[in-house]
C-alpha positions as CSV (number, residue, x, y, z in Angstrom):
1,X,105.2,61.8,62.4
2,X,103.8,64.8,60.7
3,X,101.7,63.7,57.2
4,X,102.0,66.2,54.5
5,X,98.8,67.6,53.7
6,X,99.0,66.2,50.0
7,X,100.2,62.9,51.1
8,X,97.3,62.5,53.0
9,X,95.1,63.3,50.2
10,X,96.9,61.4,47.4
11,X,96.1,58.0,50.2
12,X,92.4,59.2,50.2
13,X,92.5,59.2,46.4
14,X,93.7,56.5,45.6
15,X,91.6,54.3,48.2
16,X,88.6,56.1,46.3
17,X,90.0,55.1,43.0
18,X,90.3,51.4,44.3
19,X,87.1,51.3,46.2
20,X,84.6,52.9,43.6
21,X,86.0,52.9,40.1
22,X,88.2,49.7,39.6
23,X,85.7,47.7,41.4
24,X,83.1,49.3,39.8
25,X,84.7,48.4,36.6
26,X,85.3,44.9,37.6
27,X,82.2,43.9,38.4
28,X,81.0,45.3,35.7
29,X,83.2,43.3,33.7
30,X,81.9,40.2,35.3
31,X,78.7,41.1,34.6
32,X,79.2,41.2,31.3
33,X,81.1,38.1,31.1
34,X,78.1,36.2,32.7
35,X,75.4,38.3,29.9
36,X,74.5,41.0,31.7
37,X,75.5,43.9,29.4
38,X,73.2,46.4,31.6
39,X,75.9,47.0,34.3
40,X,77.5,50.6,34.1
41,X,80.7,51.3,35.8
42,X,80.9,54.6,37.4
43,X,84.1,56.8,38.9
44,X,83.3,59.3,41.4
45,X,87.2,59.9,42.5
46,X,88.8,63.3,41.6
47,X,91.7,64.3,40.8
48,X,94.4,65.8,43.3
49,X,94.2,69.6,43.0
50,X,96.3,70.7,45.7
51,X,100.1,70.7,45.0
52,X,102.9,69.3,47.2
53,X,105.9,71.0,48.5
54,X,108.2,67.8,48.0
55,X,109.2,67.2,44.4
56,X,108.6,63.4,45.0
57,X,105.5,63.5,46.8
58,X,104.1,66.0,43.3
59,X,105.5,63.2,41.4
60,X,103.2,61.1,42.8
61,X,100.1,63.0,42.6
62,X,100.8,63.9,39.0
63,X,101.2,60.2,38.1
64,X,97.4,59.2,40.2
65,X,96.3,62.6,38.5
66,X,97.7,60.9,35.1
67,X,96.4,57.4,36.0
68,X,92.9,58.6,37.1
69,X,92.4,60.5,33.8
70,X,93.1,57.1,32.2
71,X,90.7,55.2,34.2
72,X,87.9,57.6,33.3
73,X,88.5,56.3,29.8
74,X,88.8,53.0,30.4
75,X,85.5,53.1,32.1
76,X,83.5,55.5,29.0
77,X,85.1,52.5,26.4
78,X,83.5,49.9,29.0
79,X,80.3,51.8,29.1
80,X,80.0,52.9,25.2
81,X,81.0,48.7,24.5
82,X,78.3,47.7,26.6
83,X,75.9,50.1,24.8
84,X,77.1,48.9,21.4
85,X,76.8,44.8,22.9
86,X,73.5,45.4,23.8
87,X,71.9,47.9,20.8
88,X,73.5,44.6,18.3
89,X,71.9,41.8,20.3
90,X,68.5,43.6,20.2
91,X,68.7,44.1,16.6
């Protein structure tokens, strides 16, 4: 079976947003839930740049693309709350 060029990249992608950013995020979540507000929570995925000649397979990348934009936010509000946890428990 022949894999479609940006199939194969949206699998990569998405194991790279599972591996490294959600599970960055979650342990820095239980980090924090144990105290430790020093834990920062990184994503080094990227998005999907190269478009797919199937309309359903495009569909998919725009939705990681879409998803991936979100999870860089989630992460900064993680980051900027620790900062703000820590900067009021030192005052």
């Amino acid at each position: 079976m022949m894999v479609d060029v940006s199939t194969e990249a949206l699998q990569l992608h998405l194991r790279s947003l599972h591996d490294h950013c959600l599970t960055n995020l979650l342990a820095g979540l239980e980090a924090m839930s144990r105290g430790d507000l020093t834990v920062r929570a990184f994503c080094r995925t990227t998005p999907i740049e190269t478009r797919a000649d199937d309309p359903e397979t495009q569909e998919l990348i725009d939705l990681f693309n879409s998803t991936l934009r979100q999870t860089h936010a989630v992460l900064n509000a993680y980051n900027r709350a620790g900062e703000t946890l820590r900067a009021a428990s030192t005052s």
